[in-house]
VOPAGU-2260 file (C-alpha; in pm, 1 decimal, decimal comma):
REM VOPAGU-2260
SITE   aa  ch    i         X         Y         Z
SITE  UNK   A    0    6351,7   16756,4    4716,9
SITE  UNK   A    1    6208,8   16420,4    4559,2
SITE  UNK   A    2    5892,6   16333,3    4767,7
SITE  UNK   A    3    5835,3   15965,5    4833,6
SITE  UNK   A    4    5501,9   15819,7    4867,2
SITE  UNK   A    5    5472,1   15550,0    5071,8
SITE  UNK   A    6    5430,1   15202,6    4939,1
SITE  UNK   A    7    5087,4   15144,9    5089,6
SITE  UNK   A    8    4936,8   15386,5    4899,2
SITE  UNK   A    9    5093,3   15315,6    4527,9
SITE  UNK   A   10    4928,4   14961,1    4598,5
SITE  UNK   A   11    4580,6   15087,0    4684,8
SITE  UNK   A   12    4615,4   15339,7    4378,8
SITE  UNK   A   13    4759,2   15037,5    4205,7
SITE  UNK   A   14    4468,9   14818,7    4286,0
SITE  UNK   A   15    4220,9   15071,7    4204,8
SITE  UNK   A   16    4334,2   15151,9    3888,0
SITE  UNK   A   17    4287,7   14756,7    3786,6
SITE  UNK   A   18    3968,5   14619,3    3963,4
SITE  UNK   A   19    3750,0   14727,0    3689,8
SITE  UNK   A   20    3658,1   14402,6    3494,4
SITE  UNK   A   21    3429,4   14321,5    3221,9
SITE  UNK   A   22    3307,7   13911,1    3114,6
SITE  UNK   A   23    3134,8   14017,5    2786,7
SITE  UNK   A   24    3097,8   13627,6    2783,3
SITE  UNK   A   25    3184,6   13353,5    2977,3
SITE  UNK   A   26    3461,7   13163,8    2664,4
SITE  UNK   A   27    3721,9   13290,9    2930,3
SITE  UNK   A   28    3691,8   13291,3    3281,0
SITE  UNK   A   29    4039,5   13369,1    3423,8
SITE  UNK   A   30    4001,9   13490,8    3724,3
SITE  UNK   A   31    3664,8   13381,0    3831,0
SITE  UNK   A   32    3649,4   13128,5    4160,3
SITE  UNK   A   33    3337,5   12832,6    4142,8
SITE  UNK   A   34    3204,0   12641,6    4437,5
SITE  UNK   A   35    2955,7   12404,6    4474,0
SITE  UNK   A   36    2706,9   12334,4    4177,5
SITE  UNK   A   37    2837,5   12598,8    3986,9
SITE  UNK   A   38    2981,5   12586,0    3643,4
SITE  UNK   A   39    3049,0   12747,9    3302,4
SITE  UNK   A   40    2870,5   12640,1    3024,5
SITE  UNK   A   41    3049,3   12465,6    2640,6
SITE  UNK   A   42    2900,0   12513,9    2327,5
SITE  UNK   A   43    2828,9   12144,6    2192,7
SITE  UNK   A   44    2634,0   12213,1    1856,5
SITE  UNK   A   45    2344,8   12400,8    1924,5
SITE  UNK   A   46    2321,7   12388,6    2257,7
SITE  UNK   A   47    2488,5   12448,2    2585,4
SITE  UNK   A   48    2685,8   12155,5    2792,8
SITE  UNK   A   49    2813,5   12206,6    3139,1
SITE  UNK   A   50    3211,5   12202,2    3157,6
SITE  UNK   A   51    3337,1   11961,0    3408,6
SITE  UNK   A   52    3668,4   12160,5    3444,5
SITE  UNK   A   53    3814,8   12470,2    3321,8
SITE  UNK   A   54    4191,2   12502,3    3350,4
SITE  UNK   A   55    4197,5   12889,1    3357,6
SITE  UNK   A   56    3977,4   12930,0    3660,4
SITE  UNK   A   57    3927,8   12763,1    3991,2
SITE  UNK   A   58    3662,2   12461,6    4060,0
SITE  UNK   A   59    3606,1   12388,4    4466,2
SITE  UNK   A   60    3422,2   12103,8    4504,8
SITE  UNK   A   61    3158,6   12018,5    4777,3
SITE  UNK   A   62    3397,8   11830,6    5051,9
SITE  UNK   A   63    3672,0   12002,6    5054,7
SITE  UNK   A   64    3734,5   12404,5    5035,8
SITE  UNK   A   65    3371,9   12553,7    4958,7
SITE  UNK   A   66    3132,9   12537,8    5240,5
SITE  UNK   A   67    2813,7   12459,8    5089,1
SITE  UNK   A   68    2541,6   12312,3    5281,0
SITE  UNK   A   69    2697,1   12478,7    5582,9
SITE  UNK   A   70    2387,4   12691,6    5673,4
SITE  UNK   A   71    2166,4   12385,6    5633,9
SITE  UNK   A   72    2091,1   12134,1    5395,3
SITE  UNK   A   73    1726,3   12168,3    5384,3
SITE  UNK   A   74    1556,7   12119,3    5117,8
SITE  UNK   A   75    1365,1   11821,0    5079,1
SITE  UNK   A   76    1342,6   11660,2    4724,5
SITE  UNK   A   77     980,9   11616,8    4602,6
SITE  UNK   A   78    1030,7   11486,4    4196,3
SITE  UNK   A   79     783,3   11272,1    4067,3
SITE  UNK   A   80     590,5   11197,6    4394,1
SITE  UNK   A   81     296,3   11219,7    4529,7
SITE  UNK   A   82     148,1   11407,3    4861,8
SITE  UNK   A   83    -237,0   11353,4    4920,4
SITE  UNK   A   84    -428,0   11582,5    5135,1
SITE  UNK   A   85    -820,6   11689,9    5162,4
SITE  UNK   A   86   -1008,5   11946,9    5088,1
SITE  UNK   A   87   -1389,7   11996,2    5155,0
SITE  UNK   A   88   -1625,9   11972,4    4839,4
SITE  UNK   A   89   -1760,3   12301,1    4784,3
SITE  UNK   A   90   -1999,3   12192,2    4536,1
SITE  UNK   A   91   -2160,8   11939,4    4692,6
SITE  UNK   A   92   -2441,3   11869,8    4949,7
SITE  UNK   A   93   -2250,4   11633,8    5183,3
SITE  UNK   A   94   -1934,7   11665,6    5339,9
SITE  UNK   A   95   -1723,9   11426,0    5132,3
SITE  UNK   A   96   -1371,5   11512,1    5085,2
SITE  UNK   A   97   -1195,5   11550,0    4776,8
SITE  UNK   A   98    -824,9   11448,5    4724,3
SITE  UNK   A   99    -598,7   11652,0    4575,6
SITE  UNK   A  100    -257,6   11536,8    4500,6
SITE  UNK   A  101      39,3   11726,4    4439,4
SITE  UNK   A  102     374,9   11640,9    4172,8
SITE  UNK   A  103     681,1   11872,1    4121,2
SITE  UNK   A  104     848,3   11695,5    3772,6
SITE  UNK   A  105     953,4   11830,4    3430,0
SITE  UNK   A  106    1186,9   12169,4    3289,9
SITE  UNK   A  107    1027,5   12454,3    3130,6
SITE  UNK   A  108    1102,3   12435,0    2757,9
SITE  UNK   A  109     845,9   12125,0    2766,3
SITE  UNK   A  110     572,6   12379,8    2851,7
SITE  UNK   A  111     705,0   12731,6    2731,4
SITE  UNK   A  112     710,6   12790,3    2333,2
SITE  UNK   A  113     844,3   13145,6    2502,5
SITE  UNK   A  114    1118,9   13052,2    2659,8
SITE  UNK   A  115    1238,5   12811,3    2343,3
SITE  UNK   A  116    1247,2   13084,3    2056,4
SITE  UNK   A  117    1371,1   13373,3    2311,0
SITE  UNK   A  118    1711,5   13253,0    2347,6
SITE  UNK   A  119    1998,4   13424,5    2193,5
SITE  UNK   A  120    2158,3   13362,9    1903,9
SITE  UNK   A  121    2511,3   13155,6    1863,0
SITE  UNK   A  122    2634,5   12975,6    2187,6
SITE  UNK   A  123    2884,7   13214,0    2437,2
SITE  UNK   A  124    2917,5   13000,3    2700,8
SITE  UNK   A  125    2737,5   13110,4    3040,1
SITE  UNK   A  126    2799,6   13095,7    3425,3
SITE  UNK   A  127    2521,8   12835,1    3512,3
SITE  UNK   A  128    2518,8   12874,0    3911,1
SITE  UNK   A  129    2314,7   12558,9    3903,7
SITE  UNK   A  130    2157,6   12331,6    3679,2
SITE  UNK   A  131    1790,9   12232,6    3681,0
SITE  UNK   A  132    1830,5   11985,6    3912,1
SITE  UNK   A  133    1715,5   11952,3    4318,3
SITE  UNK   A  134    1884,0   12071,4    4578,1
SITE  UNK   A  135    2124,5   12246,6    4461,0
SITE  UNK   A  136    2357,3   12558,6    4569,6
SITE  UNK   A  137    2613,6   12747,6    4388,6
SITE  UNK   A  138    2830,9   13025,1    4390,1
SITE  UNK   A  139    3083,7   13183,4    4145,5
SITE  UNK   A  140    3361,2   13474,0    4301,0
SITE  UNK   A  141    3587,8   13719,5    4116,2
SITE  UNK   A  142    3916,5   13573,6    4254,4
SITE  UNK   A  143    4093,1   13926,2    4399,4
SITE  UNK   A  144    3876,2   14135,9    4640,0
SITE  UNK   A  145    3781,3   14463,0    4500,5
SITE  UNK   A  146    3666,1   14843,6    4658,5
SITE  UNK   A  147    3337,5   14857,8    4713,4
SITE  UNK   A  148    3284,7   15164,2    5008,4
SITE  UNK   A  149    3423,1   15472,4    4743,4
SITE  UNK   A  150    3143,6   15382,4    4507,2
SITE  UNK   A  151    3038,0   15104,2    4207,5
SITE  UNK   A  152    2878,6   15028,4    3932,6
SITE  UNK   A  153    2799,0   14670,8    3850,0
SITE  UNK   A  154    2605,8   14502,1    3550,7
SITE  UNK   A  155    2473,2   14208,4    3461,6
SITE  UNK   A  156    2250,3   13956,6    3277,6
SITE  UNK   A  157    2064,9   13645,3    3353,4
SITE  UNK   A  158    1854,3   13397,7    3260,8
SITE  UNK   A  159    1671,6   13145,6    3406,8
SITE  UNK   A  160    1489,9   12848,9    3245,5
SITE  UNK   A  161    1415,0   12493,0    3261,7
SITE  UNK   A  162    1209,1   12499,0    3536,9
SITE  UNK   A  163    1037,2   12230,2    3726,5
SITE  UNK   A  164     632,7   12213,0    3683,7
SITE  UNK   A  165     413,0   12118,4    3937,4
SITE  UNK   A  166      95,6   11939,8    3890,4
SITE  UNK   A  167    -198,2   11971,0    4115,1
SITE  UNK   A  168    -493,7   11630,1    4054,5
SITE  UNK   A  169    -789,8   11647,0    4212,5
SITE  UNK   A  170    -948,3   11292,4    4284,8
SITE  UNK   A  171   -1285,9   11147,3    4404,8
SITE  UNK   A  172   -1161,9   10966,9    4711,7
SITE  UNK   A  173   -1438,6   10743,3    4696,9
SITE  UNK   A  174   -1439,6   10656,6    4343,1
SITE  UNK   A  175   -1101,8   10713,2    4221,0
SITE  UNK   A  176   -1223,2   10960,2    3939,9
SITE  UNK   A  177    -994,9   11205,1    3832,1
SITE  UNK   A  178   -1203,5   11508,3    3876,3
SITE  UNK   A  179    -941,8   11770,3    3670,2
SITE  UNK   A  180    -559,3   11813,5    3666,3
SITE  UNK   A  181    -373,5   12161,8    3693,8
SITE  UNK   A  182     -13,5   12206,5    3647,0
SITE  UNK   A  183     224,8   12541,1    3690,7
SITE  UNK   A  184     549,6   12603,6    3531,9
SITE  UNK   A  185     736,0   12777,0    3850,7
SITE  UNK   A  186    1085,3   12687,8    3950,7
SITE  UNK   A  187    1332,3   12745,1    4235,8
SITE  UNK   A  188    1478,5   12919,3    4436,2
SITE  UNK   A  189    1678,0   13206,2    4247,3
SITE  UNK   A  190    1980,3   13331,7    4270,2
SITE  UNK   A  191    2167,2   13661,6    4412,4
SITE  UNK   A  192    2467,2   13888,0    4370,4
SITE  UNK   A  193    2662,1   13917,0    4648,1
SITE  UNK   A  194    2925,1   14143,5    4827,9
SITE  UNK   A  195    3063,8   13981,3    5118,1
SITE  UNK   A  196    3364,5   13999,5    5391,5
SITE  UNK   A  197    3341,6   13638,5    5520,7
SITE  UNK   A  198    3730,5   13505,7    5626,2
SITE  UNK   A  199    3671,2   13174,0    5420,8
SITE  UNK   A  200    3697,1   13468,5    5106,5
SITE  UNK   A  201    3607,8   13280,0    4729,1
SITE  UNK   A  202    3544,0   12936,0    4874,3
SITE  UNK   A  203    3164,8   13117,2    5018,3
SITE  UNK   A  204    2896,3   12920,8    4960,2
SITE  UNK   A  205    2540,0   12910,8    5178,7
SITE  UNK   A  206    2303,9   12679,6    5166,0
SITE  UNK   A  207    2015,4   12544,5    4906,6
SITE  UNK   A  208    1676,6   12592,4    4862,2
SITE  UNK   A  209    1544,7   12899,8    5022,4
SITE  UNK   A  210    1910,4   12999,4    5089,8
SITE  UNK   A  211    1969,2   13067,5    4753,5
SITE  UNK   A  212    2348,0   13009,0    4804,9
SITE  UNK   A  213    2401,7   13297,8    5071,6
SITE  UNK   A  214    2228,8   13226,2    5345,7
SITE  UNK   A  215    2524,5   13176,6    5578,4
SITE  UNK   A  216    2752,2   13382,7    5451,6
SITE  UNK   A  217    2817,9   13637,0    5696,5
SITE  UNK   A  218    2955,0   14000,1    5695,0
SITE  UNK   A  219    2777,2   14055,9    5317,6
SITE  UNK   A  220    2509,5   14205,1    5136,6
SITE  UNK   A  221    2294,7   14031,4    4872,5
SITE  UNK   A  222    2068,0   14127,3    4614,3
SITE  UNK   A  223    1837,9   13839,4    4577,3
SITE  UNK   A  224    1620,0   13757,9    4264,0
SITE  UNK   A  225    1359,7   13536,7    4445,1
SITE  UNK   A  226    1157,0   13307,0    4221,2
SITE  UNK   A  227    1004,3   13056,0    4485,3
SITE  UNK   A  228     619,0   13091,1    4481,4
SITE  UNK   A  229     515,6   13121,3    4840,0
SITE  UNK   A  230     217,2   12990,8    4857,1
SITE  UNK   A  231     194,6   12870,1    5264,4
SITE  UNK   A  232     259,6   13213,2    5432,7
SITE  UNK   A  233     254,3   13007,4    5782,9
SITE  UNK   A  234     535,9   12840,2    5676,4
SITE  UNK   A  235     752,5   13110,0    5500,5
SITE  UNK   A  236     753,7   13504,4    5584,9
SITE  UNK   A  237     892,5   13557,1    5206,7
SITE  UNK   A  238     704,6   13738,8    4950,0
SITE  UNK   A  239     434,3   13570,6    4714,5
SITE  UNK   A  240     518,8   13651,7    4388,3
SITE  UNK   A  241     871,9   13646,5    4217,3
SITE  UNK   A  242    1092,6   13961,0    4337,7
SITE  UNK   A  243    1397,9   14141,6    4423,6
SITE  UNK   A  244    1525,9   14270,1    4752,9
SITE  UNK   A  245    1836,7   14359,2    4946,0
SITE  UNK   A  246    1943,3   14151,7    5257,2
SITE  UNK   A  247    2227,6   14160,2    5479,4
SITE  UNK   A  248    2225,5   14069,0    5902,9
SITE  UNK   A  249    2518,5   14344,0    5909,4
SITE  UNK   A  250    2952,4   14330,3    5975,0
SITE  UNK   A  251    2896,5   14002,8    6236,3
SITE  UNK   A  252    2596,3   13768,9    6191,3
SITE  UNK   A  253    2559,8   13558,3    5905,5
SITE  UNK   A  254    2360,3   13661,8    5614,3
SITE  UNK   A  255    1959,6   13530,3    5580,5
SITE  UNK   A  256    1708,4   13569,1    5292,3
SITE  UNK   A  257    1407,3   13594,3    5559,1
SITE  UNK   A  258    1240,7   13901,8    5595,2
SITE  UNK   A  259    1434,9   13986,1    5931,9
SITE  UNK   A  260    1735,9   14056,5    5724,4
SITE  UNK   A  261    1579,1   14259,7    5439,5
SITE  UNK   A  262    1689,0   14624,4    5409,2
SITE  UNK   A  263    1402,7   14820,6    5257,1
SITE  UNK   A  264    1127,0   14683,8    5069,2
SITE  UNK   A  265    1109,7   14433,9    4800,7
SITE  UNK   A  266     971,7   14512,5    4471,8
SITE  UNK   A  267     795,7   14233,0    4222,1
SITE  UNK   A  268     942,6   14186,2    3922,6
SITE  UNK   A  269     920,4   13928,3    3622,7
SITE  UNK   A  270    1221,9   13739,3    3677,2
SITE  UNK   A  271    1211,7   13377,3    3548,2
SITE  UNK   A  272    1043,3   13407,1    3217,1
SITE  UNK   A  273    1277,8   13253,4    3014,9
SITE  UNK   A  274    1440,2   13563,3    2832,2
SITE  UNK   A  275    1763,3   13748,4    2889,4
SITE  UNK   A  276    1740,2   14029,3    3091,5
SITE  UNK   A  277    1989,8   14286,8    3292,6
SITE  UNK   A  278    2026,0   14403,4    3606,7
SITE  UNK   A  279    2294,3   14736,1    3737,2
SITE  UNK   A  280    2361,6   14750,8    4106,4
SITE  UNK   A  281    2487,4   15066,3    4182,8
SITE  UNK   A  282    2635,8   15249,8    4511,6
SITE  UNK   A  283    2687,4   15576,5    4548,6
SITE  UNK   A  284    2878,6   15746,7    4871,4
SITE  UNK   A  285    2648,0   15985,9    4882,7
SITE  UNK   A  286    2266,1   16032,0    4856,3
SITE  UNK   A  287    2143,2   16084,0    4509,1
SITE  UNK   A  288    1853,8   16267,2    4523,7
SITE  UNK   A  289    1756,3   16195,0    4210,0
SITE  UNK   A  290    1642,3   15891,6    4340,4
SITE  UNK   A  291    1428,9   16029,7    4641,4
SITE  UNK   A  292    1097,8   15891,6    4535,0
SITE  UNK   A  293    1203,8   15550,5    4454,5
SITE  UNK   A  294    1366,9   15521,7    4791,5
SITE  UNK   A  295    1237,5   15256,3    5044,7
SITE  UNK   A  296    1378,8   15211,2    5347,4
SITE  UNK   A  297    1254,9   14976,6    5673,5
SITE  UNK   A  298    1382,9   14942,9    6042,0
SITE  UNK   A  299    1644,3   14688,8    5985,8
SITE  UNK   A  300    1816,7   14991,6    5819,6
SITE  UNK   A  301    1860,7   15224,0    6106,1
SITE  UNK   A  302    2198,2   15132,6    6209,3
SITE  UNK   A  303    2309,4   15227,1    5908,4
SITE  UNK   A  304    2182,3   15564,4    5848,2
SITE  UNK   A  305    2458,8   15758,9    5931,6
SITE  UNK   A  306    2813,0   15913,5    5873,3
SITE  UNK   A  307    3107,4   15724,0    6000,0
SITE  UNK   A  308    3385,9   15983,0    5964,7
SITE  UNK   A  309    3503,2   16125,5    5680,8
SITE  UNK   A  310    3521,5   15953,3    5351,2
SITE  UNK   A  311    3245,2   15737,9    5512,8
SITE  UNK   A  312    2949,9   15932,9    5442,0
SITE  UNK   A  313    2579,9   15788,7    5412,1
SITE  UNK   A  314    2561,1   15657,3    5066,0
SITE  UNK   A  315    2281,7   15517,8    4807,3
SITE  UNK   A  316    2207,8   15182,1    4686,8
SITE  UNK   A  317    1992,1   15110,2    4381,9
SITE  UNK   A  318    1928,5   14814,1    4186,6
SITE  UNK   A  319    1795,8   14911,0    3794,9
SITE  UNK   A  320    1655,5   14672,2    3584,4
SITE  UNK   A  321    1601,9   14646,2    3198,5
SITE  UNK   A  322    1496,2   14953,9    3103,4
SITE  UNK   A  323    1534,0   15120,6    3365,2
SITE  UNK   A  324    1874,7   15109,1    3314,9
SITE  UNK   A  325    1843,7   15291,5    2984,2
SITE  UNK   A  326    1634,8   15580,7    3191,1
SITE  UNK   A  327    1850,9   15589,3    3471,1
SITE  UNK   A  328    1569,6   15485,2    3676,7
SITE  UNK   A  329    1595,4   15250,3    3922,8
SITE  UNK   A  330    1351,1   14992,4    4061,1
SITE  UNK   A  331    1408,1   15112,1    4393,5
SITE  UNK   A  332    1692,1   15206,6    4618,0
SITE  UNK   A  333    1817,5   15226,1    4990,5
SITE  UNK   A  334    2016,9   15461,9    5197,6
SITE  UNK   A  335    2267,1   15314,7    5342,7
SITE  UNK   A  336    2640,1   15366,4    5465,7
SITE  UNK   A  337    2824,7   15064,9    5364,4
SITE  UNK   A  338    3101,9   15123,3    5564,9
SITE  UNK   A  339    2881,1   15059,1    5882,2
SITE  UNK   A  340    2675,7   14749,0    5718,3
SITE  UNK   A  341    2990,7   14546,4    5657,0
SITE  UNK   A  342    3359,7   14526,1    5810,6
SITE  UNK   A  343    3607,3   14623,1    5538,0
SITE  UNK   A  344    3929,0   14782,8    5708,3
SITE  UNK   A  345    4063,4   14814,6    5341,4
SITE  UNK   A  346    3732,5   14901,3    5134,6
SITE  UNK   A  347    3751,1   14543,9    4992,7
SITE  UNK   A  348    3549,1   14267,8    4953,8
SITE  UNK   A  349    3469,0   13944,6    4740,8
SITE  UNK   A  350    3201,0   14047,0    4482,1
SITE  UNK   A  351    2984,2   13755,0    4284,3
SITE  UNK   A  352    2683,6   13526,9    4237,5
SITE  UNK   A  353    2485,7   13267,2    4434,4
SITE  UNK   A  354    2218,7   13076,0    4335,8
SITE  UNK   A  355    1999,1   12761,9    4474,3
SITE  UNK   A  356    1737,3   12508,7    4377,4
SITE  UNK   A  357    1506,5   12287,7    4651,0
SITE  UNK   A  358    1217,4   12114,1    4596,2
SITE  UNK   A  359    1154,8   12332,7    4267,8
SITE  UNK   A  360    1434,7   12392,5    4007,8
SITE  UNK   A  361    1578,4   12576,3    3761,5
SITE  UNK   A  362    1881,7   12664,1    3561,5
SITE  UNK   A  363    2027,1   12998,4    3675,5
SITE  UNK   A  364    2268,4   13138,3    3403,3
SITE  UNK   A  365    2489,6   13453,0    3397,5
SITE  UNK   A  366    2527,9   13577,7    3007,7
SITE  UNK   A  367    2729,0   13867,7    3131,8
SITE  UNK   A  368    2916,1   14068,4    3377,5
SITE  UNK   A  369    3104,8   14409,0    3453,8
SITE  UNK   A  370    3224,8   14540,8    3747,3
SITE  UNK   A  371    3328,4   14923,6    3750,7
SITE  UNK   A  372    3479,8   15130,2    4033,3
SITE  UNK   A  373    3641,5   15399,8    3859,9
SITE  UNK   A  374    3534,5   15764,9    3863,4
SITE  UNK   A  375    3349,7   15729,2    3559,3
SITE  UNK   A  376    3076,5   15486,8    3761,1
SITE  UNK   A  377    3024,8   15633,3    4122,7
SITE  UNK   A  378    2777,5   15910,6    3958,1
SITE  UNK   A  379    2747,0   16280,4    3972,2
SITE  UNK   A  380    2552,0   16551,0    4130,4
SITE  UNK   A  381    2341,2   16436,8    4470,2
SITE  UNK   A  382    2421,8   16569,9    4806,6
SITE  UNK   A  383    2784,8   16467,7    4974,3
């Protein structure tokens, strides 16, 4: 007797068996969805030039389908001004004030031999999720939802340059000396990959600045790469230094890079220094205890420590970086059941990049990407 397998499931094995995807460059990019700010790069003799259209993928601009800005527009632009405040005179006997005066102006290559001679040779054109501009917010989305709850691998590079410099002059109020001028190369704000359920699907887009392009989006998980410099902890509960971490408000609430949302601990990492570098997000449906010690896990994770049937297990997420990918080592890693964290009746979900600038800037490029679902990527050994 012939058996007959229901349609539904030839489909799923169907779509399984094509979701893994590989940009080795961006020449191509069938199949990739961009909103906002986002773009792919042109070679136009040495150097890289936006594309203002690209007939094999899809372009949503700001007013109509994409929904940037919708979590806020709030940024403020700060290039080539001035902000005076006062600071007591240490070094002094009376209590005159000293004023210093802030500037955010410039891109990085003007103050970073580094970043100039580190970039790779011949010109593959790049996902730039924004340019170094202000206020900015940009997101690019592999056009078909793909499984994400049986398990993935996912690589990546970036590189992020051109960044804004600030200048710090400190002035005699009282006799307009210049006393000494100090200026910092640090852009803004960074960008994230993302893995997201939201009904408006490939047209996603959050908002700028300290956003970074998915703050807004709800039902989805992001793993940010956080270059904004922190330095008024009143004003911001992020982290200092430049960093990576893991955010999601769970299956209802939109998403938020604040600290309230963060799953786990962040970990510092040299992100924004110009050079290439690569990045493999990688869930497991299981816990790899491999990866015990590097584990970090918070509060906001306890919902999701648990089973949720079968098939729907407790699973592992680690982000590796560099090297670390080589030694199988990652930076750190969370448990958590995905199936729990985000609503997907059908495994799937819209998988790609976000990125945002604010008062600081900075180009955020993507040299490479490949997405992997297939038994050879969901890992081996650990305890299911």
């Amino acid at each position: 007797m012939k058996q007959v397998i229901p349609a539904t499931i030839l489909l799923a094995q169907f779509h399984v068996s094509l979701s893994d995807f590989l940009y080795a460059d961006f020449n191509k990019t069938t199949g990739l969805v961009f909103n906002g700010a986002a773009s792919p790069t042109a070679c136009e003799g040495s150097s890289n030039v936006v594309l203002e259209s690209n007939s094999s993928s899809t372009n949503n601009d700001n007013g109509k389908q994409s929904r940037l800005y919708q979590y806020g527009h709030t940024a403020t632009t700060d290039v080539f001004s001035t902000v005076e405040t006062t600071i007591p005179q240490n070094n002094s006997s009376n209590d005159d004030d000293i004023a210093v005066r802030y500037a955010v102006f410039g891109h990085r290559l003007e103050f970073d031999i580094d970043a100039a001679i580190t970039t790779t040779e011949g010109c593959n054109s790049k996902l730039r999720l924004t340019p170094s501009h202000p206020s900015k917010a940009g997101s690019v989305w592999y056009d078909s939802r793909v499984p994400v709850l049986t398990g993935f691998e996912t690589v990546f590079s970036w590189q992020i340059s051109d960044q804004s410099v600030e200048c710090t002059e400190h002035v005699d109020r009282y006799f307009s000396r210049d006393l000494h001028r100090s200026c910092a190369v640090h852009g803004g704000d960074g960008f994230a990959f993302v893995i997201h359920g939201d009904p408006v699907g490939a047209s996603a887009l959050g908002g700028d600045g300290e956003h970074l392009g998915y703050g807004g989006i709800s039902n989805s998980l992001a793993v940010e790469f956080d270059t904004w410099t922190n330095v008024d902890t009143q004003q911001s509960d992020d982290v200092f230094q430049d960093h990576i971490s893991i955010h999601s408000s769970g299956p209802t609430l939109p998403n938020s890079s604040n600290e309230t949302t963060s799953l786990g601990y962040w970990r510092t990492y040299n992100i924004a220094d110009g050079k290439v570098h690569s990045a493999k997000v990688q869930y497991l449906p299981f816990i790899e205890t491999r990866y015990f010690e590097l584990m970090t896990a918070n509060e906001n994770l306890i919902p999701y420590l648990k089973d949720n049937g079968e098939g729907r297990r407790l699973g592992t997420l680690a982000v590796f970086v560099d090297q670390g990918i080589v030694e199988d080592r990652p930076l750190f890693a969370i448990p958590v059941n995905l199936s729990l964290l985000l609503n997907l009746p059908d495994s799937l979900a819209y998988v790609g990049f976000t990125a945002s600038t604010g008062r600081k800037w900075q180009k955020n490029d993507i040299h490479r990407w490949e997405w992997c679902n297939s038994e050879r990527c969901k890992g081996k050994g650990g305890s299911r």
